[in-house]
MARBA-137261 format. One record per residue: x, z, y of N, C-alpha, C, CB in turn. Coordinates in steps of 0.05 Angstrom, whole numbers, plus 5000, padded with zeros to 4 digits. Glycine has a CB too. Example, Ala and Ser with C-alpha at 12.3 -4.5 7.8 and 13.67 -1.06 7.14 Angstrom:
REM MARBA-137261
526451564886524651564910526451564934522651814911 525751424955527351434979525851575001528251144988 
***
This chain:
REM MARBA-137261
738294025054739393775044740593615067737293615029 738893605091740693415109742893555132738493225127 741893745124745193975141747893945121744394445139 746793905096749493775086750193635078750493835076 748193315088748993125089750593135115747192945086 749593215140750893185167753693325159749093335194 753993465141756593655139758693525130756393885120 757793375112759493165094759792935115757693045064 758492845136759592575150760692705172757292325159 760793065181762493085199765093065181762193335216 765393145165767293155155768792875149766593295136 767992715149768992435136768992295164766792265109 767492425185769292325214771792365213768692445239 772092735214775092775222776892635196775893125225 776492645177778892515158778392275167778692525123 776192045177777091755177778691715207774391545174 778091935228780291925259782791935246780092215285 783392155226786092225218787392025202786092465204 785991965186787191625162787891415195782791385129 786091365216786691145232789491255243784391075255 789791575253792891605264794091535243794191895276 794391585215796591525208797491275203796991645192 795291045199795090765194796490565225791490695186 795390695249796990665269799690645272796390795280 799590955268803491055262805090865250804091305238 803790855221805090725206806290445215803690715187 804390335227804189965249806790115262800389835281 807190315278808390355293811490385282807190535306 811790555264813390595252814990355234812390775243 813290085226814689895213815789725235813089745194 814089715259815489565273817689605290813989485283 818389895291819990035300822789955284818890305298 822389945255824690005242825389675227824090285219 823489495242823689175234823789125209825889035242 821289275194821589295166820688955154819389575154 819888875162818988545155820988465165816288385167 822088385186824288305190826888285173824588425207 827288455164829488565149828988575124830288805156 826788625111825588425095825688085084823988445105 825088095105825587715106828087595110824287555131 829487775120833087665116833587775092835687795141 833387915085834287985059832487745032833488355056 831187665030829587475013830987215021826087485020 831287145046833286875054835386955044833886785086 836587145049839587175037839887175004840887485047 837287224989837387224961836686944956835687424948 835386824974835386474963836586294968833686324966 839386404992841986274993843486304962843886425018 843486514945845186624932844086524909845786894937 841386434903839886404880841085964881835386554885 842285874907842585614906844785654906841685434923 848285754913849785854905850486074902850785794909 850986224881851086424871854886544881849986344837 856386364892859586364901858986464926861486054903 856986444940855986424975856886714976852086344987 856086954963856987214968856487234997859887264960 856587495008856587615035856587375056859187795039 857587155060855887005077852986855083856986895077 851986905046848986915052847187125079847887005022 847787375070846587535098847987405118846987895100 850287325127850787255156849186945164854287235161 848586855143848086515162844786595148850586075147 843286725142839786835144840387095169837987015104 841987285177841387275197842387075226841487495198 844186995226843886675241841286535247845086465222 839586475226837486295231835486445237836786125211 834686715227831686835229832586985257830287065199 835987015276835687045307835886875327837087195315 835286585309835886305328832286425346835985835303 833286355376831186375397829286225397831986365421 829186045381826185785381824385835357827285395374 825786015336823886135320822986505325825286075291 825386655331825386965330822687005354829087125341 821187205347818687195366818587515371815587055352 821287535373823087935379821487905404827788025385 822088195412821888275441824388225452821088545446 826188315430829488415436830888185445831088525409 830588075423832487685428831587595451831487375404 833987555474833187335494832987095493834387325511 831187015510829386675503831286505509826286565524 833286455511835386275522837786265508836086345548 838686095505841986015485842686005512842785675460 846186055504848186035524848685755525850686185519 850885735546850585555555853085485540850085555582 853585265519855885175510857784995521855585095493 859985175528863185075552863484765539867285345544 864684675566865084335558867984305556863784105584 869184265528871084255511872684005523870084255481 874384155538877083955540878683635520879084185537 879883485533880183445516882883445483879183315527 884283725485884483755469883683865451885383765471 881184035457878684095433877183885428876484305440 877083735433875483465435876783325411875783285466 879883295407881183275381881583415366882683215380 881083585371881383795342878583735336882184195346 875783755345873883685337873583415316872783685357 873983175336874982965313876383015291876482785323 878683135294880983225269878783365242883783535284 877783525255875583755237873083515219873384025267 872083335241870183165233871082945205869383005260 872882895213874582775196875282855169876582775207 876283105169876583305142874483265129876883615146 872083335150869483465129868583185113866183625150 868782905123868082705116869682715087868582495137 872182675088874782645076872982865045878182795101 872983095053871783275031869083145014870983555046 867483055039864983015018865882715012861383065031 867982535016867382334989869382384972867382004994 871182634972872282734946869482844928874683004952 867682954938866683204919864383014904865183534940 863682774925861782514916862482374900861182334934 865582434887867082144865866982214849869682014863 866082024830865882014805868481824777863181904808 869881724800870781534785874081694790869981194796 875081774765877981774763880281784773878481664758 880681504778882481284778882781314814880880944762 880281404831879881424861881181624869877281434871 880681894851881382114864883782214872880582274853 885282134861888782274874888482044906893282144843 888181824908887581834932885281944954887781664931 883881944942881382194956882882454967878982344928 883982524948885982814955887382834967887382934940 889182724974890882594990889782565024891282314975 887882355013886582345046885682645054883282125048 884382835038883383055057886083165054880483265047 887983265039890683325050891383225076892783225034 891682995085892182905107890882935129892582715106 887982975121885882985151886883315155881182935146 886983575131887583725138890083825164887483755120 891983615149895183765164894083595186899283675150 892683465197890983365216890683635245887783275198 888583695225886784035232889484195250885684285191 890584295224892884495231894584405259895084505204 895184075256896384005280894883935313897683775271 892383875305890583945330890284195335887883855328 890484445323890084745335892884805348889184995309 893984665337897984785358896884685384902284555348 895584515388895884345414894884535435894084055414 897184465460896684735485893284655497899684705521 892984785500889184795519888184825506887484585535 887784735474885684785459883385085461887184755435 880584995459878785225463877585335437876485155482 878285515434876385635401875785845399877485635374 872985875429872886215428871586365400870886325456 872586655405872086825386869086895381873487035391 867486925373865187005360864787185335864286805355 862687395345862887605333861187575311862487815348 862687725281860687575265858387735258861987485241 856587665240853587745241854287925213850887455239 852188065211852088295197852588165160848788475207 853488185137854688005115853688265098858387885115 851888415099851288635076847288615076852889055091 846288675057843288775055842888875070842188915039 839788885089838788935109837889225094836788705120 838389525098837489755086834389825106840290005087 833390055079830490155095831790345123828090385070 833890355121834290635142836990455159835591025119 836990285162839090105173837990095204839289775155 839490215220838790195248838189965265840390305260 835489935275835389655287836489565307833489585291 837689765323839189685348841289545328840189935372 842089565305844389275305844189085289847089315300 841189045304841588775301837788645288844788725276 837288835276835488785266833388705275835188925257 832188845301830488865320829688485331832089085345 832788395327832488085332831987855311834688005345 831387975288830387815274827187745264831787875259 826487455270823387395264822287505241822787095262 820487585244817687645219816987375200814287725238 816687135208816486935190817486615205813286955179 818586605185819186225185818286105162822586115186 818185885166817385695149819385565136815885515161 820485465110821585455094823285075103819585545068 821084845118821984725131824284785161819984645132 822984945161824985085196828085165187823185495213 828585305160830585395150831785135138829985635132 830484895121831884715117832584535137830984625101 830884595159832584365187835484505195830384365226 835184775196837884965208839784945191837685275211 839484925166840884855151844184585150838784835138 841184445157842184125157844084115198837883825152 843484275211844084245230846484405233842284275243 846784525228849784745222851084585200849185125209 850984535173852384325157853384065174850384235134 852584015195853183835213855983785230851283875227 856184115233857184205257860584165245855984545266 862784185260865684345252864984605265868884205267 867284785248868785035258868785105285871385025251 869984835298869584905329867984925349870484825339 865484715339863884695346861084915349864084525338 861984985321860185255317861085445336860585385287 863585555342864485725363863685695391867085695362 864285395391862485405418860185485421862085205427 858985415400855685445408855585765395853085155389 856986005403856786265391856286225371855186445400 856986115346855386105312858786245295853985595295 857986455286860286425262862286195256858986445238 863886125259865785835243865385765223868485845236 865586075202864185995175862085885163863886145165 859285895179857785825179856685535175857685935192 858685435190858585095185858385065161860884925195 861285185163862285065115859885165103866085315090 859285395106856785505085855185355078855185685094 853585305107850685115102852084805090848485055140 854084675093855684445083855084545052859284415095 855684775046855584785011853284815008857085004992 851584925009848684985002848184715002846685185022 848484535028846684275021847784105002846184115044 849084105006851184044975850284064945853584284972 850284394950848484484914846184334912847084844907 844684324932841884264933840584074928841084284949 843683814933843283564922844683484892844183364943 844583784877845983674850843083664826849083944837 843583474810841683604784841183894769842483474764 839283894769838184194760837784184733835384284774 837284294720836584304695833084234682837484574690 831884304703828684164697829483734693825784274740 831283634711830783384714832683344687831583244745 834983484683835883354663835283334628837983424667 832983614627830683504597828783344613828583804576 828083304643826183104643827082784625825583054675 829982754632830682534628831282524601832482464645 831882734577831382814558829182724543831383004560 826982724556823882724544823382414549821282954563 824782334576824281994582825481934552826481804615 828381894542830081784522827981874497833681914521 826782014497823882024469822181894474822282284461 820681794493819081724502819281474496818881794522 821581294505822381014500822880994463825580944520 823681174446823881094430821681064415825281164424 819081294424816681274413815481024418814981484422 815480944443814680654448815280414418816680544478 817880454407818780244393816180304366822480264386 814980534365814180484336811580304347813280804314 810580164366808280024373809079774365807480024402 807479664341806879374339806279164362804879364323 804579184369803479014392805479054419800079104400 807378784417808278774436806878844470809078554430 804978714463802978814490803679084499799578824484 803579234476802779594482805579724480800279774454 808379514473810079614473811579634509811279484451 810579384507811379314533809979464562810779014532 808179514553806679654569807779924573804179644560 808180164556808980364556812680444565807980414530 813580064564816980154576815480004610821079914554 814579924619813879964642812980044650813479904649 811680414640810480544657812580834656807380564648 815580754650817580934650819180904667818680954630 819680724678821380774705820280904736822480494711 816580794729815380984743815581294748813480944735 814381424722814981674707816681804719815781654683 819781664714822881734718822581754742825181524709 821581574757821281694788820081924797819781534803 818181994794815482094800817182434787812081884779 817882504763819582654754822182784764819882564739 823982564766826482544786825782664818827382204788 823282574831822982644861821182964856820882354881 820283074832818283364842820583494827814183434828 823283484821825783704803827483634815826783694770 828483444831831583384841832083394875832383054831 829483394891829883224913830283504931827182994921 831783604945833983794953831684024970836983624976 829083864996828383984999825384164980828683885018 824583984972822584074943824284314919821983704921 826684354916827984514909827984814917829684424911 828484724952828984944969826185064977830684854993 824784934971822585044984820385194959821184785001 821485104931820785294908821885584918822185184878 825185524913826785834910825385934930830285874915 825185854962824486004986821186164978824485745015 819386084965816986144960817986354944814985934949 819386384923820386484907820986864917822886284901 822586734941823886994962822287094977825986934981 821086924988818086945013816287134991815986545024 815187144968813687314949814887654946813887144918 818387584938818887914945819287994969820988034934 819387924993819988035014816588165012821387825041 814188035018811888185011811788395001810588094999 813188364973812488654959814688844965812188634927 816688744979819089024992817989125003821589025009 816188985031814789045056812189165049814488815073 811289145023808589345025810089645010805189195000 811989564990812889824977813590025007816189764952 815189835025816590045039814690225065819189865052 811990065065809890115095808490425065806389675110 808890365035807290525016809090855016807290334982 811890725019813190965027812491095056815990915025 812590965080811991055099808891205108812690865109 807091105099804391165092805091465083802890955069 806291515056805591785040808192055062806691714992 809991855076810992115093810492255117812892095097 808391965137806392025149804892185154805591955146 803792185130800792265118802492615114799392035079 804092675099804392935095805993095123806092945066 807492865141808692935170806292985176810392715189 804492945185801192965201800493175196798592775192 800493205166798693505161800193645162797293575138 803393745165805093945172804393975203808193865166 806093885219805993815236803293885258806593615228 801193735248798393895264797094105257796193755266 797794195226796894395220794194405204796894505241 794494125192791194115183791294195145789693715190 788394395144788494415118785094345111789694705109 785194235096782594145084780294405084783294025050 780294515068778894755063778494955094780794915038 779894965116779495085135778195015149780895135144 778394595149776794525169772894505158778294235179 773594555125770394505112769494775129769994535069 770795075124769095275142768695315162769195455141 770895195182769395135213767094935207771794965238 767794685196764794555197762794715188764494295181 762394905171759295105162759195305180759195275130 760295325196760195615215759995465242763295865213 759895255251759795125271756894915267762695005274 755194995276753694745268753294545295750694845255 753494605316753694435336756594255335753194605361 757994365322760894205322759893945308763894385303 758694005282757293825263755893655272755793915247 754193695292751593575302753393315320749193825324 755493415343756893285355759393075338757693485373 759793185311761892975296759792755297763293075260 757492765287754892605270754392395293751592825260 753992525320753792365338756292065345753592575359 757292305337761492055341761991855321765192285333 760891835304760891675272760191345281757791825246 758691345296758191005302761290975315755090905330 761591045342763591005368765991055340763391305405 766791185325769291275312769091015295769291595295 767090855276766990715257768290425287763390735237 766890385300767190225305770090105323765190235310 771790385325774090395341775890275312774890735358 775390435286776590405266776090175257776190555251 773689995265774389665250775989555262772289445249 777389635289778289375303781089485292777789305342 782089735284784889785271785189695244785490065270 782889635222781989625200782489305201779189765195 781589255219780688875220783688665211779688755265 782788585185784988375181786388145199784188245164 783988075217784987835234785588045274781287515231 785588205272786588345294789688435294784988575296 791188195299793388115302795488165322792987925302 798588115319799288015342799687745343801288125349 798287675330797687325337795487265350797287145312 793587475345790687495354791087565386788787755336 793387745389792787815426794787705437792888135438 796287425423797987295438795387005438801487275423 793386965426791886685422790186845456789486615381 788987115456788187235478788787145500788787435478 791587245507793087115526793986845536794587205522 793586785515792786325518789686365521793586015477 788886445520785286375518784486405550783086655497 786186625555785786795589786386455611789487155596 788486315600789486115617788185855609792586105617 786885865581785785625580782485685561788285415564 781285725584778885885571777185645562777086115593 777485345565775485145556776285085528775384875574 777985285510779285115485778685365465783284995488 777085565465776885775454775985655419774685955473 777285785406776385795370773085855377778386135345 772385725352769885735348768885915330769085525343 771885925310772286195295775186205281769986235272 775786415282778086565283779786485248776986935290 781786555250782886585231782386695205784186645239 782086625184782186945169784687095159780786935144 786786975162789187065143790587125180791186755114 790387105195791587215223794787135236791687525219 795587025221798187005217798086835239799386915190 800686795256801286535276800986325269803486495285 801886315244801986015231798785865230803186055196 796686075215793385955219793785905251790186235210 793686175263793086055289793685825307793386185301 795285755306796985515316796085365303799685495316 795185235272793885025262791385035274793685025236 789085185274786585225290787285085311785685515297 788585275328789085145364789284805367792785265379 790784725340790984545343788884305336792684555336 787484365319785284255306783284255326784384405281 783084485343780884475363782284365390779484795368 783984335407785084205422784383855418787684295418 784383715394783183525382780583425388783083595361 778383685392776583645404774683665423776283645398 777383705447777383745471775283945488777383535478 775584015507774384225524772084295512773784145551 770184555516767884685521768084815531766684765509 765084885553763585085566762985335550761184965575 762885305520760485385511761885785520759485235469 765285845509765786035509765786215542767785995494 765886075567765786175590762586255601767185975605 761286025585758086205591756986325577755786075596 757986385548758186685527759286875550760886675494 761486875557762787095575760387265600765586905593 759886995616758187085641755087185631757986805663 754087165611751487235586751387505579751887095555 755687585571755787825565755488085589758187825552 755687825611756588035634754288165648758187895657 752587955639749687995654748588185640747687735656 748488095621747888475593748388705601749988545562 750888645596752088985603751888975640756489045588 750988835654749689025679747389025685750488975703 745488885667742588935671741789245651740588625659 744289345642744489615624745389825631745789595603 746889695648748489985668746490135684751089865694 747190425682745590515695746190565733745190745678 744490605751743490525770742790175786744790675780 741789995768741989845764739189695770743089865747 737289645780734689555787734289305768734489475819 731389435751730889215739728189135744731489225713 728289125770725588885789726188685796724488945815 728588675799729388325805731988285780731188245848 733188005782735787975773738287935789735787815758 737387985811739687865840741988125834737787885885 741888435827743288635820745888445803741288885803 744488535775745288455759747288135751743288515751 745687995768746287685769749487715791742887465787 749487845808752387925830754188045811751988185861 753788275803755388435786756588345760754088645781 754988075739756087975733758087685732755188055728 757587575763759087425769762387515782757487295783 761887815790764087915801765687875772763688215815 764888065751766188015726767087835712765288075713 765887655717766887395717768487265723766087315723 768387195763770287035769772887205764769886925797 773887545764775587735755776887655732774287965750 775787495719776587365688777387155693774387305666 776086985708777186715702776686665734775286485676 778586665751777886665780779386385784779086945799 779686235764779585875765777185775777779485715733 775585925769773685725765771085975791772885655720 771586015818770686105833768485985844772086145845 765385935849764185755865764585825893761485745859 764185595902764685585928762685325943767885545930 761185405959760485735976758485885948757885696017 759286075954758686315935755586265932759486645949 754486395908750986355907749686675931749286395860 746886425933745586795946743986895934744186865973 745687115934745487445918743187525926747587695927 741887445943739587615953736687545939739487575986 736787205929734887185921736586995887732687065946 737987055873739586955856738687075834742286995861 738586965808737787035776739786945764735186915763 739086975737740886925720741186655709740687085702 739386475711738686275708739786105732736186295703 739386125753740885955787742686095775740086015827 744686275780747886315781749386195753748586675784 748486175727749386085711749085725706748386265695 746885625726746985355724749585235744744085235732 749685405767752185305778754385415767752285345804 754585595744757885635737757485375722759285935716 755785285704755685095686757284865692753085035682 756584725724755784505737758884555747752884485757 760184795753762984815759765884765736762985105768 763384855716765784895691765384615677765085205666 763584445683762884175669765584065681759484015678 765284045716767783825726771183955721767383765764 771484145711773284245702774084215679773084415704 772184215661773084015642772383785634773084095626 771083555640772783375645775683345658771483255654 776783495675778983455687781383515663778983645714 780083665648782583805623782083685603782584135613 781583405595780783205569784683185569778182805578 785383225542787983215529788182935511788483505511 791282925520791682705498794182865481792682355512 796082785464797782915450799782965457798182845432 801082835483803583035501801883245507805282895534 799683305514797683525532798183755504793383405541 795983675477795883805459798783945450794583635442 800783795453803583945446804984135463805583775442 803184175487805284295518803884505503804684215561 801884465499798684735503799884945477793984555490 800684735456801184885424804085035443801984595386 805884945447808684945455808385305471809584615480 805985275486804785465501804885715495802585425504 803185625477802485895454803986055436800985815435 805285845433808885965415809386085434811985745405 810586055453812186215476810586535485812085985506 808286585477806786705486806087025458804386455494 808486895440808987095410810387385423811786905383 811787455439812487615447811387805465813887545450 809887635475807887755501804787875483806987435530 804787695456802487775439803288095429801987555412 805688085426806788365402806188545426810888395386 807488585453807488855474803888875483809988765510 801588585472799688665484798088865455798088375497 798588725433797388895404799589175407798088665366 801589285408803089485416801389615430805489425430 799989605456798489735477795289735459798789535510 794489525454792189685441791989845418790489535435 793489865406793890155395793590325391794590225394 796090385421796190545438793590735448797390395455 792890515460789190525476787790635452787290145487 787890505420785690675414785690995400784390525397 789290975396789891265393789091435404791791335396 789191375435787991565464785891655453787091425494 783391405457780491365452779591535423780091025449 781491465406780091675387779791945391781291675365 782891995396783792265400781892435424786892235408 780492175441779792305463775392415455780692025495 775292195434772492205418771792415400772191985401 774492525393773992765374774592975388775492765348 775993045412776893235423773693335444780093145438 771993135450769893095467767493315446769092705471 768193335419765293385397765893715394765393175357 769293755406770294065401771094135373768094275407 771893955367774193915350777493895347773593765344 778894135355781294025371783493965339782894315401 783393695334784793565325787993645321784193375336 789293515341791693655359792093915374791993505378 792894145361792894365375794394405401793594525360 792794525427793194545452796894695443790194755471 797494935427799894935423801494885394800195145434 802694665396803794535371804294745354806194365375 804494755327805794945305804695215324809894905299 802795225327801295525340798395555327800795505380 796695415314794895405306793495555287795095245303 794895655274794495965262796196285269795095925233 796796205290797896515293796496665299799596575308 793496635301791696935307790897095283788796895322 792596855266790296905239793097115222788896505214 790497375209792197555201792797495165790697865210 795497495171796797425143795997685112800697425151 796197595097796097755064797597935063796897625038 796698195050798998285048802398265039798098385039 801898065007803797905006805897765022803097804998 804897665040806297425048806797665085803597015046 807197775088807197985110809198025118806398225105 811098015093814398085105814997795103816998315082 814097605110815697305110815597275142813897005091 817497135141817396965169814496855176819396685168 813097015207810596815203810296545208808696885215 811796375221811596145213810896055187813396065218 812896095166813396035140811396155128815896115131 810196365133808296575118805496415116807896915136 804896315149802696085144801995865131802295995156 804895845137804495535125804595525083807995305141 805395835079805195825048802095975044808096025031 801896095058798896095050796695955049798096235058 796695785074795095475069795195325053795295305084 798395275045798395155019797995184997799795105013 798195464990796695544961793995564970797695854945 792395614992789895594988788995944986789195384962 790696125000789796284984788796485012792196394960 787596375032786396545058784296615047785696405087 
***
């Protein structure tokens, strides 16, 4: 009975090493092909089109515009710096005015309501136009060219070198309505300067436009007000009549501001889009998963049923999987782990430089966005020790455990983990050093204490401090992705290197060679043996 229990958990080692390569891969493989990314422009581009539905193909160009602006995109690819925008002469300087002028001229045509105004309204933007046209003849004028951004759906198989690779994983639905409002701002020329599409200006100008028209929720709201008032009239008691038409212009407000008010609009549809990009991005990681998974088992050569009879004919192989099951489980939580992020090893890398501000506890949803609220919530309540003498606690453990290690005194142990220590955080060095010769864990940890106390007091923040520190941490999104990238990496090795240790060779020493000793069926005899193996494993029929 317990030889085949042990048989059954060698077994459910090697399938759970093999589920972690492919769950790895897969990380590897979405981020490779900027499947969230592209994702998320495509969901912005459907909630440009869901506020005008005329926007056509310049929706994808001005969502990717904003999700590769450098203050949000947290690419590897995108460089951290805008160009430097040329200082416009001054006959671009009038054509700019000329342009500023138009756009004014347009929105108090498109703002009138009254009749009797408009042939002069029209007129005026006629005129600001032939304006336009006659400021671009003018010699010197500057209106460099800019190349435009991609105007089609972001595809699953759409190569990221163009372009994709530079677009952010998430924004916030505020961030898109500031960009918005900031390009609607701009002229044609201005946009050029600053590398933006030309078109782009006008675009976001219409969107904000739609955004401030009535919708159809406010206009049966105001529907239901005009019943409302008349129900009032069947009340006798003036008191109660009166009462109920003064609690309607309230109402009308309160109604009017959660259906009409442009960003409360935008930030429905955007939730709206932000929901399917999710489910593109799990369908598409669900496709990648099942081709993985069947690439793996081509590819290494693995068949279920072959590896059950090496496990019964091997019983030391068994004995050594059984042994690997803790070290394998526990490599697999930190791949498994929801909050093991690349937000998580970019908060790392702020923690390394500001080790007195450590979470007390972590995120659960992992995202940048928790983290950065946390950071900030705890920055609020300024410095602790408590996480740097957790650190030097851990250190002292694991060397009062190490082996050749004397445990008659603590002066060993008490050096070895201060080396580890100051290695970590070599801020915070004592000086003159403690002696080692007659030192414990108790003396060396009261003077890190007594070091790390005046250190922080020195780092008490006020809210320019708290905003450099947050400001910090943002900047530190890219450097998070290449450090979660590398652990990975590391535990691919580590697995691969845990199961290869039990004599299990996982990965065959020669690729697509892994059954060639093995003598084929008669059937299958005149086939190619490549091909001959691989159909006999598959039917199962060795």
């Amino acid at each position: 009975m317990l030889s085949a229990l042990d048989l059954v958990i060698a077994f459910a080692v090697i399938m759970t090493v093999l589920s972690l390569f492919i769950t790895i891969l897969v990380q590897m493989v979405s981020t490779a092909l900027a499947l969230r990314g592209k994702n998320l422009a495509n969901a912005v581009a459907l909630t440009f089109q869901t506020i005008d539905p005329h926007i056509g193909e310049h929706a994808h160009s001005l969502a990717a515009q904003i999700l590769r602006d450098p203050i949000f995109c947290d690419s590897i690819w995108r460089p951290k710096t805008r160009k430097k925008t040329p200082e416009p002469n001054k006959a671009t300087l009038a054509l700019v005015e000329a342009e500023q002028a138009l756009k004014k001229a347009e929105l108090d045509l498109a703002k009138n309501v009254d009749s009797s105004q408009r042939e002069g309204l029209e007129n005026a933007v006629a005129n600001a136009a032939a304006q336009v046209a006659a400021a671009k003849k003018q010699r010197g004028v500057m209106v460099p060219t800019v190349a435009p951004n991609k105007k089609g759906p972001w595809g699953f198989w759409t190569w990221p070198r163009k372009g994709a690779r530079q677009l952010c994983n998430a924004i916030r639905p505020g961030e898109i309505y500031r960009i918005l409002h900031e390009l609607a701002e701009l002229t044609e020329t201005q946009a050029a300067l600053r590398d933006i599409p030309p078109e782009l200006a006008r675009t976001a100008a219409i969107l904000i436009q739609k955004l401030g028209k009535t919708d159809r929720p406010a206009m049966e709201s105001r529907g239901k007000l005009v019943v409302l008032r008349k129900v009032s009239e069947l009340f006798t008691n003036p008191a109660e009549q009166q009462a109920v038409i003064d609690s309607l212009p309230n109402l009308s407000a309160t109604v009017e501001r959660a259906t009409t008010q442009a960003y409360d609009r935008f930030q429905r549809w955007f939730g709206s889009g932000q929901d399917r990009a999710e489910q593109w991005f799990r369908t598409h990681v669900r496709a990648v998963t099942i081709v993985m998974s069947i690439s793996m088992a081509l590819v290494l050569q693995l068949d279920t049923v072959d590896i059950y009879r090496q496990l019964r004919s091997q019983p030391k192989l068994v004995e050594a999987l059984v042994k690997s099951a803790p070290s394998v489980l526990e490599e697999g939580g930190t791949v498994l782990d929801p909050t093991n992020t690349e937000a998580y090893h970019a908060y790392l890398l702020w923690l390394e430089k500001h080790p007195l501000f450590s979470l007390k506890a972590l995120p659960t949803s992992g995202g940048e966005d928790a983290y950065r609220q946390a950071l900030a919530e705890r920055l609020k309540e300024g410095p602790s020790a408590d996480y740097l003498l957790q650190q030097f606690d851990r250190a002292f453990e694991s060397a009062s455990n190490a082996e050749g290690i004397s445990n008659d005194t603590q002066a060993a142990p008490a050096q070895a983990a201060y080396a580890v220590w100051i290695k970590k955080f070599p801020a915070f060095k004592l000086d003159p050093e403690p002696d080692f010769a007659a030192a414990t864990r108790t003396s060396v940890r009261a003077a890190l204490e007594e070091k790390v106390a005046v250190q922080a007091e020195a780092a008490k923040l006020y809210d320019k401090g708290i905003a450099a520190l947050l400001g910090e941490y943002d900047s530190l999104q890219t450097a998070g992705k290449l450090a979660f990238q590398r652990a990975r990496q590391a535990t691919f090795r580590d697995l691969e290197k845990q199961l290869s240790e039990t004599g299990f060779d996982l990965v065959p020493s020669r690729l697509f060679r892994r059954w060639d000793d093995e003598k084929l069926p008669p059937w299958a005899s005149g086939l190619w043996p490549f091909v001959g193996h691989y159909l006999v494993h598959l039917l199962g029929s060795r």
